[in-house]
N, C-alpha and C positions, 0 to 999 in steps of 0.2 A: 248438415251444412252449418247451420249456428254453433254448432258446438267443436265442429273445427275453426270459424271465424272467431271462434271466443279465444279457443285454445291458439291462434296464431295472433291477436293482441297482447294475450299474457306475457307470449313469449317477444311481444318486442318491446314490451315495455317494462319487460325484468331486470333486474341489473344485470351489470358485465360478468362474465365470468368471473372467478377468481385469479385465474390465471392471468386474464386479460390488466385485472385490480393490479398485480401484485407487477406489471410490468411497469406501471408508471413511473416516470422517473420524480424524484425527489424535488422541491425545488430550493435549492442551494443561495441562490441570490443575495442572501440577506446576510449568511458565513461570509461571502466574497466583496461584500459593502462594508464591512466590518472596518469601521475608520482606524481601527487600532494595526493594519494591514501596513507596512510598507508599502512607498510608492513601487519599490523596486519588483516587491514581490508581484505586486498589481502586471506590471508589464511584462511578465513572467507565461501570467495565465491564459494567452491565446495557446503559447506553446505547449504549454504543460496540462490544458484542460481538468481544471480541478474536478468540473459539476459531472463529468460523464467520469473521468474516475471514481470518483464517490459513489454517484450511483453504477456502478459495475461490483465497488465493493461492497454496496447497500447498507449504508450507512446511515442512521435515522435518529430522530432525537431521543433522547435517553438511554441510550448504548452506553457500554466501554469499551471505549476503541483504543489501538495501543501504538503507537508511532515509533515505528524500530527504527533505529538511527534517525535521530530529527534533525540534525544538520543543523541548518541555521534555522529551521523553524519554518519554512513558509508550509510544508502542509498540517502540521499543529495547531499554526493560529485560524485555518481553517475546518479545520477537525473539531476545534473549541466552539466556532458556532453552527458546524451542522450536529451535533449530538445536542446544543444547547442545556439549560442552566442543570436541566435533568441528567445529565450525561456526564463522563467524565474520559478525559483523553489525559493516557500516560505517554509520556513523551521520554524513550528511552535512548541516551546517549552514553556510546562506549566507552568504559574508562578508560582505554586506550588511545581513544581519539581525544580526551580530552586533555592525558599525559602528552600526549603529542601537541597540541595545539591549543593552548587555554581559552581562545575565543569559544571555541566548542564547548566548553564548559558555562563560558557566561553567555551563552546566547539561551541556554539551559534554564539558566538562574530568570535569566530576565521573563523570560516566556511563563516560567513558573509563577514568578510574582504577578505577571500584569493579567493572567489570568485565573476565576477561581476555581475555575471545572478543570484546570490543569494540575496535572502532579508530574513533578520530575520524577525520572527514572533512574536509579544507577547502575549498576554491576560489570564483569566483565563480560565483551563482545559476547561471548559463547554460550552466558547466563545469565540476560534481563530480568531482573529482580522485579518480576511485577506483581505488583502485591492481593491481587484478585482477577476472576477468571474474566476475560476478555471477549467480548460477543465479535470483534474483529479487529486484524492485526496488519498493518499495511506498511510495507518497505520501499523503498521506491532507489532504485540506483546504484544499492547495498548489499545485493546478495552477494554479488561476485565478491566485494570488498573480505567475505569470509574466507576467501582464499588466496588471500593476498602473501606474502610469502613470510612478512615479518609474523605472522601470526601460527602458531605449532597446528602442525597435522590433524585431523580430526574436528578445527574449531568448526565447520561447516556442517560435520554430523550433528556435533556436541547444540552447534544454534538450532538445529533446523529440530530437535527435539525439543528444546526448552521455548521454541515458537508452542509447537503441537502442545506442551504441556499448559502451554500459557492460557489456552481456548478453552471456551466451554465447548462440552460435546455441541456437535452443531458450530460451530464455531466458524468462520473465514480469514486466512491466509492471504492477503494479493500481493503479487509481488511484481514488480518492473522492473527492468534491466537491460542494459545496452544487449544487443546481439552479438555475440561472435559466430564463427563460422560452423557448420555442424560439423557435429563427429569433433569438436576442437575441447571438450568438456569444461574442466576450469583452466586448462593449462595458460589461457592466454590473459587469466583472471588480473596477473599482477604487470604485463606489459602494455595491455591495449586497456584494462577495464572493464572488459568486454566476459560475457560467460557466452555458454553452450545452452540454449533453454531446454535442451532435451537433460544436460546436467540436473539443473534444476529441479527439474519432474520428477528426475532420479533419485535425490536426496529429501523431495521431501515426501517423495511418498513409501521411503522406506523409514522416515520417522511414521509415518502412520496417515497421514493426509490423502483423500484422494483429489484428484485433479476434478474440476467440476467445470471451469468455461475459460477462455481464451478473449481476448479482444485483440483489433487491428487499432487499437487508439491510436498508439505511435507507432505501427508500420512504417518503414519507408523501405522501399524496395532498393532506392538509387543509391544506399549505402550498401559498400563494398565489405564493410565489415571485417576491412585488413587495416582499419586506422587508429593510433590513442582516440581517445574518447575526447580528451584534451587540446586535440589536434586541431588548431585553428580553422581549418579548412574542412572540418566535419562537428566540431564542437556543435551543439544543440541541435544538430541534421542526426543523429545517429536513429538504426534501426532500433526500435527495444520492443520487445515481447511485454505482456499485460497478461497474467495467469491467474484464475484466482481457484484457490483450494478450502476443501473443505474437511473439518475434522467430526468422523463418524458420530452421530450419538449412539 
């Protein structure tokens, strides 16, 4: 009898599991205080939920994490303070986008100077030139964008390798994207915005990735998923898929 009441003390006064450890989420706070934030991006974040993104893609200080297509930057300048001073976030924008629209370029420039664990990124859409292996790599709104029609056949394969190559074994992939309808693949990539996430799966798991977990972050059911993306009347309502992938060690 004592020696089962001993051995049932130990075990409640052991730590948690490992599993149980590795579930905690991150706490971000302090990335999203970051006074150097726009107000705009600030009003952003009910919608777009940085803190449960990040920790879906596990994101932790002193990583390199790699921001494919950074846009204007709002998840960079919070990428620069969850990996903090130890870490380093490449922030890769396509020389296409930036031929096409110079602000795209100087939102680049600016992000790069105002912070120092920032390194701009260049090359073309299909070949991010990132200059060391990546513990995780997060696109958010952009994948369809590779199949956009001004850009030649193939860029979609040609990314979705030079992602995988970019990782270290072990590595994570998250990607987010409007929904379009199933079974619609990319076809509706350059009229609605919208992809097929079963596309997705498709593409990047024949660069080599496998699929590892899914989130409902941005679910919404009550999108019809026949609309632009741009479409007043659905603009920021849109379904999107949250996938995150993993490359083999």
């Amino acid at each position: 009898m004592i020696r089962s009441l001993t051995l049932a003390l130990l075990l409640a006064t052991a730590a948690p599991p490992l599993a149980a450890q590795q579930t905690a989420t991150p706490d971000y706070s302090a990335a999203l205080a970051d006074p150097a934030r726009p107000a705009a991006d600030r009003e952003r974040d009910a919608a777009r939920k940085p803190a449960e993104l990040l920790a879906f893609a596990g994101v932790t200080p002193g990583q390199k994490v790699g921001d494919f297509v950074m846009g204007g930057g709002y998840l960079t300048r919070i990428l620069a303070g969850a990996v903090g001073s130890s870490g380093k976030v490449y922030a890769f924008q396509p020389a296409e986008f930036i031929g096409f629209k110079k602000q795209y370029g100087d939102d680049q420039a600016a992000i790069d100077a105002a912070y120092a664990n920032v390194d701009a990124v260049a090359g073309p859409f299909a070949a991010p030139a990132f200059p060391v292996p990546l513990d995780t790599i997060i696109t958010v709104q952009n994948f369809h964008d590779l199949y956009l029609k001004p850009f030649p056949e193939g860029t979609g394969a040609k990314a979705s390798a030079a992602l995988f190559a970019a990782l270290k074994p072990g590595g994570t992939l998250v990607v987010v994207d409007h929904s379009a309808a199933d079974g619609s693949g990319t076809t509706l990539s350059d009229s609605l915005h919208r992809i097929d996430k079963a596309a997705v799966v498709a593409a990047l798991t024949k660069a080599g990735f496998a699929l590892e977990a899914e989130s409902d972050l941005y679910k919404r059911p009550d999108d019809p998923r026949t609309a632009n993306v741009f479409d007043p009347a659905i603009r920021g309502k849109t379904d999107q898929f949250t996938l995150r992938f993993r490359k083999p060690k």
